[in-house]
C-alpha positions, 0 to 999 in steps of 0.5 A, a space after each residue: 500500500 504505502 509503495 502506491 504513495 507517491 509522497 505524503 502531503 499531510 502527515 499524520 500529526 499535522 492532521 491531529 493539530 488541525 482537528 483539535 484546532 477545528 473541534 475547538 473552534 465548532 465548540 466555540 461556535 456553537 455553545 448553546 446551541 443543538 449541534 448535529 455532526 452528519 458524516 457522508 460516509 464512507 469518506 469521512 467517517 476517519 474525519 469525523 470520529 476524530 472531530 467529535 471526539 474533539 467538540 467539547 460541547 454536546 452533539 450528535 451525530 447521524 450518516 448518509 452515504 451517497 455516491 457520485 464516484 463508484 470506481 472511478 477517479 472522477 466524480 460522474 456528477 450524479 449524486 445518488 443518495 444511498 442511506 439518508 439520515 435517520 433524525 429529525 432535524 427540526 430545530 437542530 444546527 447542521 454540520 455537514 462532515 466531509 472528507 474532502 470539497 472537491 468539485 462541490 456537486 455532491 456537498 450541494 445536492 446533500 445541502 439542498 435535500 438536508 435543507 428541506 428537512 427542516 434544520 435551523 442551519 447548515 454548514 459544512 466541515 471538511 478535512 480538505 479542500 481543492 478550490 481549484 476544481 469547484 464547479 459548484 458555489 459551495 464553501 466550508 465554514 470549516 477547513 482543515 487543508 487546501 490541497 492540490 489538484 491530485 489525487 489524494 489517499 489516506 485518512 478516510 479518502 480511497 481509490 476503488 474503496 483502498 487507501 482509507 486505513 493510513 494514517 496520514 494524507 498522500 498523493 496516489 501515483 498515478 499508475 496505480 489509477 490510470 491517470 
């Protein structure tokens, strides 16, 4: 596995700082207030166990799983929702927990479909961020790290459901994907 790494981009320690940077901060924001974490999963399932460990206020927590990439290196743009959250969101403030805001187009359907479940509140936390390919006019209220335009393994995100169990963020050579 770790051959299939071309370099890390964000080690291990450095993604523990930010995360108790960040859980401290969503603390801080939303003290006083209903909090639930949503994780799409699978992606951001690392992500998120290490944030709300690290939010010293009450939360809860709920999952969806959707799918815009199957195999694929690429997202094909069609959001399917494949488990939707089981809550009620009436009266809660929603923190959309993600892995990676790449192109936007997923973060955007979900936002849209969570919205009219009645939640006082969206936002979005992401572990990283890659700006440059954004189609959709979604921004995280919550950033870890803005990365380059490669493709990248580790800490939740995989390629073809590998790659999720290292502890650190890498870029994936591109012959083990095609690219």
């Amino acid at each position: 596995m770790k051959d299939d790494i071309q370099n890390i981009l964000i080690s291990e320690q450095e993604i523990r700082e930010k995360v108790t940077e960040l859980g401290r901060q969503i603390s801080e924001d939303y003290k006083g207030k209903n909090l639930m974490l949503v994780s799409v999963l699978k992606g951001s399932v690392v992500f998120m166990a290490d944030l709300m460990r690290a939010i010293t206020i009450p939360c809860q927590i709920d999952f969806m799983c959707v799918s815009s990439y199957g195999s694929s290196s690429k997202s094909s743009g069609v959001v399917k929702i494949v488990k939707d959250i089981d809550d009620h969101l009436g009266g809660k403030e929603l923190l959309i927990v993600e892995d990676i805001l790449d192109s936007g187009v997923t973060l955007e359907y979900i936002s849209g479909v969570l919205r009219g479940k009645g939640a006082n509140s969206i936002r979005i936390a992401t572990l990283l961020d890659k700006p440059e390919r954004r189609k959709a006019n979604v921004t995280a209220s919550y950033r870890g790290f803005i990365v380059p335009n490669e493709f990248v393994v580790g800490y939740g995100l995989d390629y073809n459901e590998q790659y999720r169990n290292l502890p650190y963020i890498g870029v994936l050579k591109p012959e083990v994907y095609g690219g």
